[in-house]
VOGU-989597 format. One record per residue: residue in one letter; x, y, z of N, C-alpha, C in turn. Coordinates in steps of 0.05 Angstrom, whole numbers, always signed. Atoms other than C-alpha are relative to their C-alpha. Example, Ala and Ser with C-alpha at 12.3 -4.5 7.8 and 13.67 -1.06 7.14 Angstrom:
BEGIN
<site code="A" n_u="+18" n_v="-24" n_w="+0" ca_u="+246" ca_v="-90" ca_w="+156" c_u="+18" c_v="+24" c_w="+0"/>
<site code="S" n_u="-16" n_v="-24" n_w="-1" ca_u="+273" ca_v="-21" ca_w="+143" c_u="-15" c_v="+22" c_w="+14"/>
//
This chain:
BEGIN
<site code="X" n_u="+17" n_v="-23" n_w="+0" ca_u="+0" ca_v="+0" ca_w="+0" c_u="+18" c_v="+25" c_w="+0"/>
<site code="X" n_u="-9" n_v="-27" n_w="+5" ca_u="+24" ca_v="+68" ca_w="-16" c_u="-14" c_v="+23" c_w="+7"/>
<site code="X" n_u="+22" n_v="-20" n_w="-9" ca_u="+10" ca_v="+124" ca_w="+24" c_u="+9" c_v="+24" c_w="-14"/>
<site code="X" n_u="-14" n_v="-34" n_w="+2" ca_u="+22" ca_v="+205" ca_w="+11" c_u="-20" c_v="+23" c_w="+21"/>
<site code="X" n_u="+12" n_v="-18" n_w="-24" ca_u="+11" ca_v="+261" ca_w="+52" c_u="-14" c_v="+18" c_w="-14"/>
<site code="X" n_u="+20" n_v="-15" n_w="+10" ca_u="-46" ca_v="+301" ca_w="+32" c_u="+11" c_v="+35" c_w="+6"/>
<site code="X" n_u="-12" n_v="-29" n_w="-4" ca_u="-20" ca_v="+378" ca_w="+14" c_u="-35" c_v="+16" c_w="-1"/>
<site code="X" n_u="+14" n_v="-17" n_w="+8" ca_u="-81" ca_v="+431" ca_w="+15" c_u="+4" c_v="+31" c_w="+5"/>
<site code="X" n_u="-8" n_v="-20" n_w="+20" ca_u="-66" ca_v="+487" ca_w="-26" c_u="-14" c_v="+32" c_w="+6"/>
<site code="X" n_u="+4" n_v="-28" n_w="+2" ca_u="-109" ca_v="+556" ca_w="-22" c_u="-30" c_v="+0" c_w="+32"/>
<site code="X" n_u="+16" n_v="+7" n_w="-11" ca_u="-154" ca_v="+520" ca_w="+35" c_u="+6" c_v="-16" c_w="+28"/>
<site code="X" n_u="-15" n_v="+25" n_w="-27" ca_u="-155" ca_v="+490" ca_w="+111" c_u="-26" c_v="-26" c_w="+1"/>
<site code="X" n_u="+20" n_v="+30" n_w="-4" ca_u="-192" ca_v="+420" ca_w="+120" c_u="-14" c_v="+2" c_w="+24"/>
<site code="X" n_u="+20" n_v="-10" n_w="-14" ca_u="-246" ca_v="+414" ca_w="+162" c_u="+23" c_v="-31" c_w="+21"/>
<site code="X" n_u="-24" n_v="+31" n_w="-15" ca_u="-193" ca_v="+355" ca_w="+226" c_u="-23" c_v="-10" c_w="+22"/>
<site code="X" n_u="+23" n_v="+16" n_w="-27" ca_u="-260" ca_v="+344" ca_w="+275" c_u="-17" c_v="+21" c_w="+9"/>
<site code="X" n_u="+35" n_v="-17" n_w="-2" ca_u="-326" ca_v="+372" ca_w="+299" c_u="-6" c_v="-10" c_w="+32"/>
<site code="X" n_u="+16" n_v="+11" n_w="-23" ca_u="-367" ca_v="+367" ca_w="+366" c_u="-22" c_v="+5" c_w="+7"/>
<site code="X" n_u="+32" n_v="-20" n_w="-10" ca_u="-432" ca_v="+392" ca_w="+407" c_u="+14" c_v="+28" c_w="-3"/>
<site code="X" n_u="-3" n_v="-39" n_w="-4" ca_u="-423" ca_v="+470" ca_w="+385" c_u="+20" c_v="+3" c_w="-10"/>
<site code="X" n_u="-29" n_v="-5" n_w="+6" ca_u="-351" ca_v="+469" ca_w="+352" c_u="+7" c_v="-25" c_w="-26"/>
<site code="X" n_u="-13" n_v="+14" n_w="+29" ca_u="-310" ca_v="+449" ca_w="+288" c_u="+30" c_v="+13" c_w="+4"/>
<site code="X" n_u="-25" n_v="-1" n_w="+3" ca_u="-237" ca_v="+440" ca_w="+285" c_u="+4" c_v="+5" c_w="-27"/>
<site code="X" n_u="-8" n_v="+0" n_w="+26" ca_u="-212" ca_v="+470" ca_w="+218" c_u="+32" c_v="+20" c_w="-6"/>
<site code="X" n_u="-21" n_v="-13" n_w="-1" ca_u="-143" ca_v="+483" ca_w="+200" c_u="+9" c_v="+9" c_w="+26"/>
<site code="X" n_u="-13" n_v="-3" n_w="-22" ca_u="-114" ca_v="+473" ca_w="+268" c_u="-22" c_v="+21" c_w="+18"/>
<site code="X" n_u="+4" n_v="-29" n_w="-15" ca_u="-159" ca_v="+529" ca_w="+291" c_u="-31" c_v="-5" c_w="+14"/>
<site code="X" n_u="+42" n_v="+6" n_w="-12" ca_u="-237" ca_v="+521" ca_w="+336" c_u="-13" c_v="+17" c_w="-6"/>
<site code="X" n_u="+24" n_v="-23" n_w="+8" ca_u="-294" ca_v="+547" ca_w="+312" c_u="-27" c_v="-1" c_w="+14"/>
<site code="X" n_u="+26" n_v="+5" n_w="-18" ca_u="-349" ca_v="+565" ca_w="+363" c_u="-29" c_v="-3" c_w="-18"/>
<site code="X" n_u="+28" n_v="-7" n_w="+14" ca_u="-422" ca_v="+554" ca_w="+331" c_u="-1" c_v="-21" c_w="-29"/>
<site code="X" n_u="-1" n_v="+6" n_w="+33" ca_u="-441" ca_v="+551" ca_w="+256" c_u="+30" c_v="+1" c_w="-11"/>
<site code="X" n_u="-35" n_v="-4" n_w="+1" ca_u="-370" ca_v="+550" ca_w="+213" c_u="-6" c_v="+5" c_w="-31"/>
<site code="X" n_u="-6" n_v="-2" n_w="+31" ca_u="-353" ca_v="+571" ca_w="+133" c_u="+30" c_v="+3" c_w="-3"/>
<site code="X" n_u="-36" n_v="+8" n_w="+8" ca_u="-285" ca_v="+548" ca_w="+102" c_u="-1" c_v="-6" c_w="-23"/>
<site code="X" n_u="+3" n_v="+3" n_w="+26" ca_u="-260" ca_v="+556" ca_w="+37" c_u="+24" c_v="+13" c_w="-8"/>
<site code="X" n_u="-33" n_v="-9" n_w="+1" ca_u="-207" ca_v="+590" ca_w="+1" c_u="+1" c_v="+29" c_w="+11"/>
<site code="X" n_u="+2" n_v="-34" n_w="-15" ca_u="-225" ca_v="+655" ca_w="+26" c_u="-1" c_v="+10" c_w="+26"/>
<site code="X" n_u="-9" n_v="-8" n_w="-13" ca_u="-212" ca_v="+634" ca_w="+91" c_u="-27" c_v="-16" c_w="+24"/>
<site code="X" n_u="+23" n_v="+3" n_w="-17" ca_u="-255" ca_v="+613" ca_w="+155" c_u="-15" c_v="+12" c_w="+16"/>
<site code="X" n_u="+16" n_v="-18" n_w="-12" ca_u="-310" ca_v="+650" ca_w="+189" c_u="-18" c_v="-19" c_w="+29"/>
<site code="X" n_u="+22" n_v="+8" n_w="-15" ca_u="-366" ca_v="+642" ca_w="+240" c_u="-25" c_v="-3" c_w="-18"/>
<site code="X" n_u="+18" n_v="-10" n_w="+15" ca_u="-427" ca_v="+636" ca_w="+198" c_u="-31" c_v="+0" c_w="+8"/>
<site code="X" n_u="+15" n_v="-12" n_w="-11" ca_u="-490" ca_v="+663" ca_w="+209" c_u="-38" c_v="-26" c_w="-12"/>
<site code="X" n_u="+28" n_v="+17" n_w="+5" ca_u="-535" ca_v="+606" ca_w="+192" c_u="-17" c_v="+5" c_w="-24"/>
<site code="X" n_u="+12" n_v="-3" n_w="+32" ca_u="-591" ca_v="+603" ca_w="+129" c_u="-3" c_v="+24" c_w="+1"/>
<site code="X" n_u="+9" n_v="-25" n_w="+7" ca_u="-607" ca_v="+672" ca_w="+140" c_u="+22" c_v="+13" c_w="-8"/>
<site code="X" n_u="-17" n_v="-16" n_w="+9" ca_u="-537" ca_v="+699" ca_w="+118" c_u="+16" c_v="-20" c_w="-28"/>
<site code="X" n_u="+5" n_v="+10" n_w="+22" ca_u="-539" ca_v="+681" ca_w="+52" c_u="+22" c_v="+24" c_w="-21"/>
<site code="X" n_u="-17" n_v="-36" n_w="+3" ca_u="-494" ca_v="+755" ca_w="+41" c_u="+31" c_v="-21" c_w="-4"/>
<site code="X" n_u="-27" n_v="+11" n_w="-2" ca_u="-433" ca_v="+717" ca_w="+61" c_u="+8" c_v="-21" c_w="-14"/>
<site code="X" n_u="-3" n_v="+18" n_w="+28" ca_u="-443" ca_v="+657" ca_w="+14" c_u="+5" c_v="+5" c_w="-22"/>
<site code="X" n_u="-10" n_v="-16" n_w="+30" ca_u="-453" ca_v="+699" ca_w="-49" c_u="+21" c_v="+6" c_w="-3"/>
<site code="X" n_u="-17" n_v="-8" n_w="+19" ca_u="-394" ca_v="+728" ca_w="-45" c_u="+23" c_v="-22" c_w="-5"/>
<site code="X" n_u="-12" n_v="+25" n_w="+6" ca_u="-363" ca_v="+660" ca_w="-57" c_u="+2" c_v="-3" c_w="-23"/>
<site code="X" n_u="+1" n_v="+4" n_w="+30" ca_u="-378" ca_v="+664" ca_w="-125" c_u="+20" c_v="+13" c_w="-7"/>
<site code="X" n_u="-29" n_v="-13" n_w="+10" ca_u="-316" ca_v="+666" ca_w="-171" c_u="+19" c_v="-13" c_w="+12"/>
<site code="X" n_u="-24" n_v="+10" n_w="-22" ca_u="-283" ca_v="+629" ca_w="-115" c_u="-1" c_v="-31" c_w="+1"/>
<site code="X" n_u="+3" n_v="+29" n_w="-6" ca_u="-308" ca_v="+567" ca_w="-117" c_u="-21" c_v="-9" c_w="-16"/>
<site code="X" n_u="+22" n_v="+10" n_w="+16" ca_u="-356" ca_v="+521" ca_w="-157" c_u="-17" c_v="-17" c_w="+9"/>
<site code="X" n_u="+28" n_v="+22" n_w="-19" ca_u="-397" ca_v="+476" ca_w="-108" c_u="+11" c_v="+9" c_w="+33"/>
<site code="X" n_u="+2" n_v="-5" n_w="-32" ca_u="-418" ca_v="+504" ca_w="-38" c_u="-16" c_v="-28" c_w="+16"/>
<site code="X" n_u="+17" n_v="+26" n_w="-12" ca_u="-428" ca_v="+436" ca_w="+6" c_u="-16" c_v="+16" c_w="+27"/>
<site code="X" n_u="+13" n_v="-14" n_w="-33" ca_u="-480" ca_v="+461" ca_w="+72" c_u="-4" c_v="-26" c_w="+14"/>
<site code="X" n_u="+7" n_v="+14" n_w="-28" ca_u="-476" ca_v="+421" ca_w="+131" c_u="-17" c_v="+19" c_w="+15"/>
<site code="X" n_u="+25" n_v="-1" n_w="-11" ca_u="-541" ca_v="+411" ca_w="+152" c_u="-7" c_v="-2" c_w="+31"/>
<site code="X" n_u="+5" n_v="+12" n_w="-37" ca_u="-525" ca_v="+390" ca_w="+231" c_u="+1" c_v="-29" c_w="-3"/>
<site code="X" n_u="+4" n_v="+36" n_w="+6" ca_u="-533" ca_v="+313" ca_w="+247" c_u="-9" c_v="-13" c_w="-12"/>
<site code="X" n_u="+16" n_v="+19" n_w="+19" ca_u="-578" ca_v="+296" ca_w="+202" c_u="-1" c_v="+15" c_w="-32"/>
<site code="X" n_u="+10" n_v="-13" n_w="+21" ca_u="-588" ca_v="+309" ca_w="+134" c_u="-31" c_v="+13" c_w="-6"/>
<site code="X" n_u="+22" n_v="-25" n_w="-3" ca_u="-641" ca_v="+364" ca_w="+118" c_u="-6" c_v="+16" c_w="-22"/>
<site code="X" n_u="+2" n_v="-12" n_w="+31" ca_u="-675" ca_v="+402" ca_w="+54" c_u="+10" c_v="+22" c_w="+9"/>
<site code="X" n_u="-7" n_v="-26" n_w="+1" ca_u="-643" ca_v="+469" ca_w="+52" c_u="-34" c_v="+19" c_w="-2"/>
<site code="X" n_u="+27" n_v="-26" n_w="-1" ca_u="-700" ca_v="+531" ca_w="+61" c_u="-3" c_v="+2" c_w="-33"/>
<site code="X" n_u="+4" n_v="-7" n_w="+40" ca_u="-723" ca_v="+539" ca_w="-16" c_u="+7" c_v="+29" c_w="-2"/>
<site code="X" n_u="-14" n_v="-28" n_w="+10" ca_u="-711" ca_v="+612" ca_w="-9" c_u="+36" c_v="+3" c_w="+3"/>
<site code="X" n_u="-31" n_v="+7" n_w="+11" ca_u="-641" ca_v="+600" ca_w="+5" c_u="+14" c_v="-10" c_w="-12"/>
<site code="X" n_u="-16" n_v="+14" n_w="+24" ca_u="-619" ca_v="+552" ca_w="-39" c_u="-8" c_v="+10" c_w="-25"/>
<site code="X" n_u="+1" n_v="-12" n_w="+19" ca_u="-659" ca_v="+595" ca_w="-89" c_u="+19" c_v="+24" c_w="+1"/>
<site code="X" n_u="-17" n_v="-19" n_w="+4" ca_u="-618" ca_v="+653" ca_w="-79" c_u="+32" c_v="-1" c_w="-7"/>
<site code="X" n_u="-40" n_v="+8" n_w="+5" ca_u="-548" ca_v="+618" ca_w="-77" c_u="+0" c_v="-8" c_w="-27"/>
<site code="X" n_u="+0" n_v="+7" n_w="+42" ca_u="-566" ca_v="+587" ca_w="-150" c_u="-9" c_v="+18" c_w="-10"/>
<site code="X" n_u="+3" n_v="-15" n_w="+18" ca_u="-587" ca_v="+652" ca_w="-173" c_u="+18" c_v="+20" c_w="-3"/>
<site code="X" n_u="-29" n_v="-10" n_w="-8" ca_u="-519" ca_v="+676" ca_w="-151" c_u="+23" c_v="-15" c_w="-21"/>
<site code="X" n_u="-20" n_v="+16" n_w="+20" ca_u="-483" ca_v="+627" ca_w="-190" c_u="+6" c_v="-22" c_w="+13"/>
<site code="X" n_u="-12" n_v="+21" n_w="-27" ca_u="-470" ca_v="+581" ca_w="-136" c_u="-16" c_v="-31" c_w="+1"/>
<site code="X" n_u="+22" n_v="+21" n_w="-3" ca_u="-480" ca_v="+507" ca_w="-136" c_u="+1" c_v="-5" c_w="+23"/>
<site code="X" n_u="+6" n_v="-6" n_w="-24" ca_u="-507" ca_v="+486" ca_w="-75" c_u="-2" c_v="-34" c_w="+9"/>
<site code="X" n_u="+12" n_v="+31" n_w="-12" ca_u="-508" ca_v="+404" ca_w="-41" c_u="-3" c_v="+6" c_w="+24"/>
<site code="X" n_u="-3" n_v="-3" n_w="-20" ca_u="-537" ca_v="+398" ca_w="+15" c_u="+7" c_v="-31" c_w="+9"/>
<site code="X" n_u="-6" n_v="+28" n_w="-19" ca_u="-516" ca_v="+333" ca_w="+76" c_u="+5" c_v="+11" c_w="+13"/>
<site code="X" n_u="-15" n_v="+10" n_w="-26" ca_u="-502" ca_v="+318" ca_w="+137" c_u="+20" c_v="+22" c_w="+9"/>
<site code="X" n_u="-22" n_v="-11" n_w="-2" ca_u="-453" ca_v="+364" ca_w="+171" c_u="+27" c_v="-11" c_w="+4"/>
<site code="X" n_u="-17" n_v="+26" n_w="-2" ca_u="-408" ca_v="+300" ca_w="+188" c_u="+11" c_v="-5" c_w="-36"/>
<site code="X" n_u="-3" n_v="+1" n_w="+24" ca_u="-414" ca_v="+279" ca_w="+117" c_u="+12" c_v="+28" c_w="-22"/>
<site code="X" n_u="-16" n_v="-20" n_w="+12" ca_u="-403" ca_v="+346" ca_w="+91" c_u="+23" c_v="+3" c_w="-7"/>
<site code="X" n_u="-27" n_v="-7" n_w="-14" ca_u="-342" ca_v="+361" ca_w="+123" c_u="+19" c_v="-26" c_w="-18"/>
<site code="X" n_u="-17" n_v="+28" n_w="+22" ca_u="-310" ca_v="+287" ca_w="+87" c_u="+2" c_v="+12" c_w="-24"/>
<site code="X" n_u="-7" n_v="-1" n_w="+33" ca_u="-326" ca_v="+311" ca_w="+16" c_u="+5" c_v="+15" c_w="+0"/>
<site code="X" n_u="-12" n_v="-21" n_w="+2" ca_u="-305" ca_v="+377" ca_w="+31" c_u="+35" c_v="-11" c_w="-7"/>
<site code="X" n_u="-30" n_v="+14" n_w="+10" ca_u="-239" ca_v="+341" ca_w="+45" c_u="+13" c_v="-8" c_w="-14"/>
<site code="X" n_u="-4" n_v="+17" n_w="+20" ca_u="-231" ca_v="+297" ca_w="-7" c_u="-1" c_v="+21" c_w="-24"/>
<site code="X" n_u="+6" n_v="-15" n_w="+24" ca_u="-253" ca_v="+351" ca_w="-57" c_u="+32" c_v="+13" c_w="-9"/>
<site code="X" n_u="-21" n_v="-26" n_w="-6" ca_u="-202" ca_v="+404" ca_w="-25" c_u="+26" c_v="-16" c_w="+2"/>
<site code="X" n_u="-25" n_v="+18" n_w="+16" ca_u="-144" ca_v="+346" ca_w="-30" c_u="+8" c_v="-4" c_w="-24"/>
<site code="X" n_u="-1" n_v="+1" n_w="+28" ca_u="-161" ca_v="+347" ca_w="-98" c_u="+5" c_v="+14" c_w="-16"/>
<site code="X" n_u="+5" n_v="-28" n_w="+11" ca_u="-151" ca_v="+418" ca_w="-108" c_u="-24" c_v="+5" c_w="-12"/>
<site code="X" n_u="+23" n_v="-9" n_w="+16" ca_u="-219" ca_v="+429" ca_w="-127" c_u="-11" c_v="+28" c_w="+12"/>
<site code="X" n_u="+4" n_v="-20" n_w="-13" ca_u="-251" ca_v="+493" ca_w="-115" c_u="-21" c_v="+1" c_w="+13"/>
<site code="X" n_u="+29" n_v="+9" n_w="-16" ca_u="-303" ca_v="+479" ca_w="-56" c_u="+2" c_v="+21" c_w="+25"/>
<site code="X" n_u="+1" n_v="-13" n_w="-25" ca_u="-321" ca_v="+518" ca_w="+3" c_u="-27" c_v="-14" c_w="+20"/>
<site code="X" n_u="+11" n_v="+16" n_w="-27" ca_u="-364" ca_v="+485" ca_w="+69" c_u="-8" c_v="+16" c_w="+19"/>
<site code="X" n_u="+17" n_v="-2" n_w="-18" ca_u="-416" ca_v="+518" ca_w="+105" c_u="-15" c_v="-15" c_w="+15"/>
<site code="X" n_u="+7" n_v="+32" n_w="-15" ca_u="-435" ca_v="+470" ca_w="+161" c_u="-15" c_v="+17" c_w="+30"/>
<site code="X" n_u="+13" n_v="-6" n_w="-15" ca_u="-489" ca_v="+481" ca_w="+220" c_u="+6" c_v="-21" c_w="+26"/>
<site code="X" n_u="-14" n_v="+18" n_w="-34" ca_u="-466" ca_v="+455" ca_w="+300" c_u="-18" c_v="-35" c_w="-13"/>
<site code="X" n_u="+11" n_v="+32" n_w="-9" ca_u="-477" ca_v="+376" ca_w="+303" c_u="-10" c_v="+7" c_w="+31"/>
//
């Protein structure tokens, strides 16, 4: 088996989560969390929908962690982020956080809005 050490490039990886908190890029994030190449925030939950948009240009699939379970996104917000330019999956915030990984190992251009487990 052949391993390699995973480099990521313009982005920090999402390394563990708990009740109320997300480890990303070495660093804790109290609450909701957004990570991407433009850096990591607090984020303000479906109603700040401001701070997603300006994602566009930056990235080409926004994954939203939903919390523990998977969950439909609000139709007004996922309408506004696709009329932004922005594709939008929603899952799991657990799950999220993985294909964020995997994406962002891949150099792909993804950013990860995710709601407390």
């Amino acid at each position: 088996m052949r391993l390699n050490e995973v480099t990521y490039t313009d982005a920090q990886p999402v390394e563990g989560y708990g009740p109320g908190y997300f480890r990303i890029g070495g660093e804790v994030v109290q609450g909701h969390a957004l990570t991407g190449p433009t850096g990591t925030v607090i984020w303000g939950g479906y109603d700040d929908t401001a701070t997603l948009v300006e994602l566009v240009g930056y990235v080409d699939i926004l994954f939203v962690g939903t919390g523990s379970d998977i969950a439909h996104l609000p139709a007004a917000f996922r309408e506004t982020l696709e009329r932004a330019g922005l594709g939008v999956e929603a899952m799991a915030s657990p799950a999220a956080a993985r294909t964020y990984n995997v994406l962002l190992s891949e150099g792909r251009r993804v950013a990860l809005a995710m709601l407390m487990v």
